[in-house]
C-alpha positions in Angstrom: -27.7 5.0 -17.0 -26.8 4.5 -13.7 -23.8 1.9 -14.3 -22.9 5.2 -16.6 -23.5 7.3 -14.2 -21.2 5.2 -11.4 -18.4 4.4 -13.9 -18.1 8.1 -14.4 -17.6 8.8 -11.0 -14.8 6.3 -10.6 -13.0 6.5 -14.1 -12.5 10.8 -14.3 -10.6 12.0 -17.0 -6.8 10.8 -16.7 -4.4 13.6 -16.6 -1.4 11.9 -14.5 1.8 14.1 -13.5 5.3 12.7 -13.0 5.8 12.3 -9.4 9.0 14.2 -8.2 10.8 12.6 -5.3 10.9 14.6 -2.2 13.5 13.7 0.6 13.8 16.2 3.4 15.5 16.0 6.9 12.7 16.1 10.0 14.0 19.8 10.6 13.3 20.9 6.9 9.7 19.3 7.3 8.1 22.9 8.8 9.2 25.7 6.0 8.6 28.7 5.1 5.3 28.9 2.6 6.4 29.1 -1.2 4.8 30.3 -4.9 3.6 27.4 -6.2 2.2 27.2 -10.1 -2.0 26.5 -9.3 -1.9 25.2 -12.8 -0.6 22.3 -12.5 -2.0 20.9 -9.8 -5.1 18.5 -10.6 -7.7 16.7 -8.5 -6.6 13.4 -7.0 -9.5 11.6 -7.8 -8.2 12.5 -11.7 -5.7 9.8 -11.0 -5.4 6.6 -12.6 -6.7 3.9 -10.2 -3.2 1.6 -11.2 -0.9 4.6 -10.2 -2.7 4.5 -6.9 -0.7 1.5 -5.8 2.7 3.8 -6.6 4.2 5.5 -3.3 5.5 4.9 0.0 5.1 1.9 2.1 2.2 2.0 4.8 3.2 1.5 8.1 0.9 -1.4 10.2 -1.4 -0.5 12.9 0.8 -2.5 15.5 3.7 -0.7 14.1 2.0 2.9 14.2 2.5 5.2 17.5 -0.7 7.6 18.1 -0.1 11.2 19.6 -2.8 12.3 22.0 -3.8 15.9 22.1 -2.7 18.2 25.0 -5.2 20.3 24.0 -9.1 20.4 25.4 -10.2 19.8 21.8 -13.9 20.0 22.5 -12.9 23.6 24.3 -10.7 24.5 20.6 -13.1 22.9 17.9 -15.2 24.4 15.6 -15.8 28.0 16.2 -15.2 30.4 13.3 -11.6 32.6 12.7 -11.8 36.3 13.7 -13.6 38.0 10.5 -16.5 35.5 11.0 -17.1 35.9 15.1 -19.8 38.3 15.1 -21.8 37.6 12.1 -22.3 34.8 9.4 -20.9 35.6 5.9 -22.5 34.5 3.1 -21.5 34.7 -0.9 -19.2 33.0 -2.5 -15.4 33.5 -1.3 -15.2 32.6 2.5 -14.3 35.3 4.6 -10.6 35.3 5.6 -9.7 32.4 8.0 -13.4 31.8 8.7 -12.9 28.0 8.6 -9.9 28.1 10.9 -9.8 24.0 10.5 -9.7 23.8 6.8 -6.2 22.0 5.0 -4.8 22.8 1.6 -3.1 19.9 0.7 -0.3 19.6 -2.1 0.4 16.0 -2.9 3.4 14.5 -4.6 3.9 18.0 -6.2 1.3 17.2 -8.5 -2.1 16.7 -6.7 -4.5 18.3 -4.8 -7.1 18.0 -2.1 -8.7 19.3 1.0 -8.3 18.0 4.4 -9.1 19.1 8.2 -7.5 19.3 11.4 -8.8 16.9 13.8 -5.6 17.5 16.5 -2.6 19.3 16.5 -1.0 16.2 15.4 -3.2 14.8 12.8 -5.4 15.9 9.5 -8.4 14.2 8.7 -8.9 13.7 4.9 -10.4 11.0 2.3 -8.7 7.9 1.3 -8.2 8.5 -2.5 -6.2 11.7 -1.6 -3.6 9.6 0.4 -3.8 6.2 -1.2 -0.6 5.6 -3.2 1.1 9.0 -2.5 4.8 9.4 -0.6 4.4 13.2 0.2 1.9 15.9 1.5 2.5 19.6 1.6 0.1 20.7 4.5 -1.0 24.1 4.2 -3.1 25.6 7.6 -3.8 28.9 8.2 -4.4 30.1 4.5 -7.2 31.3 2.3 -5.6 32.3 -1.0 -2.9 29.7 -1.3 -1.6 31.1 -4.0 -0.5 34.1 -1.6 2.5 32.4 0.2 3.3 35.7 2.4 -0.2 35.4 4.2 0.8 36.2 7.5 -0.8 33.4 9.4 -0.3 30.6 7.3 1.9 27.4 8.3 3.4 24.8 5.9 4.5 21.0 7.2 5.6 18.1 4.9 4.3 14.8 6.0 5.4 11.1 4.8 2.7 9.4 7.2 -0.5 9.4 5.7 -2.8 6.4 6.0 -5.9 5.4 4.7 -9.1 3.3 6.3 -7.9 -0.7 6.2 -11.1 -1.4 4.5 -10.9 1.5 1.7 -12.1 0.4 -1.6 -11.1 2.0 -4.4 -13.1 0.4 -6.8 -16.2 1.1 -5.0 -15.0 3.9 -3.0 -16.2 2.4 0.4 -14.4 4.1 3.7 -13.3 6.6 2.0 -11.4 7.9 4.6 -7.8 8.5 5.6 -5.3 10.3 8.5 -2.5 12.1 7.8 0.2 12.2 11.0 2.1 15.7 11.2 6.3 15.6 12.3 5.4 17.4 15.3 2.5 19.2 16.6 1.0 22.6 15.2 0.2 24.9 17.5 -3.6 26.6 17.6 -4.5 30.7 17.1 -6.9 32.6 16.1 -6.6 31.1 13.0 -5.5 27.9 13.0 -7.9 25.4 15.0 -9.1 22.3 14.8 -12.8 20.8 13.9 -15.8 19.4 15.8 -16.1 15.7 15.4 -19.7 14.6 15.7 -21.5 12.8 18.5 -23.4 9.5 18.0 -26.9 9.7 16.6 -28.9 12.0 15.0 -26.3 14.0 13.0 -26.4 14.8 9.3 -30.5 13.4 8.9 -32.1 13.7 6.0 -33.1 17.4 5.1 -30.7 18.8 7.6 -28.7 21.6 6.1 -24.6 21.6 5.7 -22.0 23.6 4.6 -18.9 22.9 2.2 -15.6 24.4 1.9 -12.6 24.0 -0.3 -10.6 25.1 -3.3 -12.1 23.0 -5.7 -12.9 24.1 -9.0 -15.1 26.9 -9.0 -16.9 26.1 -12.0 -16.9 23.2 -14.9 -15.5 25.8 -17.4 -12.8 26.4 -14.7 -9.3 24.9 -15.9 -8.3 24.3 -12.6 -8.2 25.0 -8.6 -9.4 27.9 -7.1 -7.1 30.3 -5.5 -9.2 31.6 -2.9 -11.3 29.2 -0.4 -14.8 29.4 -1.1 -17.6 28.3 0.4 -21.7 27.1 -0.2 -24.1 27.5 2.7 -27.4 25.6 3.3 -27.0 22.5 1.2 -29.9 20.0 2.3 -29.0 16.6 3.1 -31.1 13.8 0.9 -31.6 9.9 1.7 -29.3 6.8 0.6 -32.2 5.8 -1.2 -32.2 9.3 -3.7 -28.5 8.9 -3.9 -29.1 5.7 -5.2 -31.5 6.7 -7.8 -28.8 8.5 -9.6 -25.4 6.3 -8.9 -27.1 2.6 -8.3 -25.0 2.5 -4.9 -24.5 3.9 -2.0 -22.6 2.3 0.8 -23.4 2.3 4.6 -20.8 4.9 5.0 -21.4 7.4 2.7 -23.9 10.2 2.7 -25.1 12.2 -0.1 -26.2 15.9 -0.3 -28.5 18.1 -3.2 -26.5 20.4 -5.7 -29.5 20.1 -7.5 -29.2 23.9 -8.0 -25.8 24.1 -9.5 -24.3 24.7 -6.4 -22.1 22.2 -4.4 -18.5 20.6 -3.8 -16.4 20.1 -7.3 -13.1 18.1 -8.4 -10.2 19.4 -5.9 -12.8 19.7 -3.0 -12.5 16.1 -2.3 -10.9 15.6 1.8 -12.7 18.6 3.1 -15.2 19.0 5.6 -18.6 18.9 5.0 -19.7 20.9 8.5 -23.1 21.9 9.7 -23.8 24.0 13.1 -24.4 22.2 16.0 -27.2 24.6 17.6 -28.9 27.5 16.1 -26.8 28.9 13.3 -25.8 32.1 15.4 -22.3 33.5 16.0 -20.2 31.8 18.2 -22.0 28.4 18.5 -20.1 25.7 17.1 -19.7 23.9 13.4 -19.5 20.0 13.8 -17.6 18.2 11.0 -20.4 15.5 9.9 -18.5 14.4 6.7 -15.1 14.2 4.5 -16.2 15.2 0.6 -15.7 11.9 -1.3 -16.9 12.6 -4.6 -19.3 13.9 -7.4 -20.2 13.4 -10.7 -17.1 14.2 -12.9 -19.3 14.7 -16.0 -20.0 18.3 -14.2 -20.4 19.5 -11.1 -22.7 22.1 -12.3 -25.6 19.5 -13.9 -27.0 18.8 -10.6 -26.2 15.4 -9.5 -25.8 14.8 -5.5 -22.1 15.0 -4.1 -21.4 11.9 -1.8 -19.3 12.1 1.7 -18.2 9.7 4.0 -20.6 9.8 7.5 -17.7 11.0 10.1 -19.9 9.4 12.6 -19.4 6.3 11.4 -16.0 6.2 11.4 -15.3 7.8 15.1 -14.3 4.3 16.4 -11.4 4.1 13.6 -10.1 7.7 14.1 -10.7 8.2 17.9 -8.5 5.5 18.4 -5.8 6.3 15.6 -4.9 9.5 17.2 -5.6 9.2 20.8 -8.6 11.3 21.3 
């Protein structure tokens, strides 16, 4: 059962779209947000593992040239949009802009994932989203993306994205990736970016966290959601529960109870998994303590833990791939 159970998770139903090619000049990379057709858009992870190899060349990490932040980030990270400043909002649609960090991403016109801002120069995702791909339509700023006249919303086409040198897509170890923007985004109200963790002591067992995304809302559901929506107060369980269900768990990874039906789904994958770093009061901070990695594809409904890659783990890799 739990070789099942772990082959399910990396073998998803195959439903592969033609890639179309994208060339634009730097100048056309920031455009003005367009309709797009939700429908046709599919998780990532529903991707064959072979066409993963497809896609644009990486660059090396001696060839690769990091952009620092002008911004205080610790000063700009983590603190709620405007509808969400004086109280907490529970439900299930986030308010609007609440989660002023939180990334749409539109890949090779045919994919989709989540992703967070880390800088004004970079997005923080997971591996399987970039592995393989030539193009990412960023989308910041937006909560029904389906709405492209939203009035704060920004879209960017990036070519750079790079995953974790020792990402494993067979056992989806460092699952983990960056994607580099043209040229910086600038921070609002609405658009800013999130709270990397401090080492030690974050995301402990029984600790409670917070997803975000535009995943499926349900199993039923034929595809993405529209609006961003949102599940509070998700308890954090051991590597050793995990492991009772998918037989392994890497060093990495992290796994959370959805054991009540309620949790991350296909399309979530890349986003931040947050959790507040004091009392959960307005204005305190949220601290991103993981990048959703995966769950089980035979339903996200039936109650099996979601698994995330520890962001605290990884600080080393991503402080110094974008010069924080």
């Amino acid at each position: 059962m739990k070789l099942l159970a772990f082959c399910l998770l990396l073998v998803a139903a195959s439903c592969y779209v033609d890639k179309k090619e994208r060339v634009l000049h730097p100048e056309e990379q920031w455009h003005v947000p367009k309709p797009r057709d939700l429908s046709k858009f599919r998780p990532r992870h529903t991707m064959n593992l072979e066409d993963r190899t497809r896609g644009a060349k990486d660059v090396t990490a001696e060839e690769r040239i990091v952009k620092p932040s002008k911004y205080d980030l610790m000063a700009e990270c983590g603190i709620e949009g405007p509808p969400a400043m004086n109280k907490i909002v529970g439900g299930v649609e986030a308010a609007e802009n609440q989660w002023p960090w939180q990334i749409a991403l539109f890949i090779d016109d045919a994919w989709f994932c989540g992703g967070s801002l880390i800088s004004e120069n970079y997005v923080l995702t997971a591996a399987h989203c970039v592995d393989g791909a030539s193009s990412f339509d960023i989308v910041a700023g937006a909560h029904n993306i389906q709405n492209y006249s939203e009035p704060h919303r920004v879209e960017i086409t990036s070519f750079y994205g790079f995953s974790h040198p020792d990402w494993d897509p067979n056992t989806l170890a460092n699952d983990i990736a960056l994607i580099e923007l043209p040229s910086p985004i600038e921070f609002n109200d609405w658009i800013k970016p999130s709270c990397l963790p401090a080492i030690g002591g974050i995301a402990d067992e029984g600790e409670l966290v917070t997803v975000t995304g535009w995943g499926k809302p349900s199993d039923p559901s034929s595809g993405i959601s529209p609006v961003l929506r949102v599940v509070f107060d998700l308890p954090i369980i051991s590597n050793d529960q995990c492991f009772s269900y998918y037989g392994t768990v890497g060093e990495g990874f992290g796994c959370f109870d959805t054991s009540e039906g309620k949790g991350s789904c296909q399309g979530d994958s890349g986003g931040p998994l947050v959790m507040k770093s004091e009392s959960r009061v307005p204005g305190t901070k949220w601290i991103q303590v993981g990048v959703l990695s995966y769950e089980f594809s035979a339903g996200c409904e039936l109650g099996y833990p979601a698994g995330f890659s520890r962001t605290e783990n990884y600080l080393e890799w991503i402080m110094s791939n974008n010069g924080m």
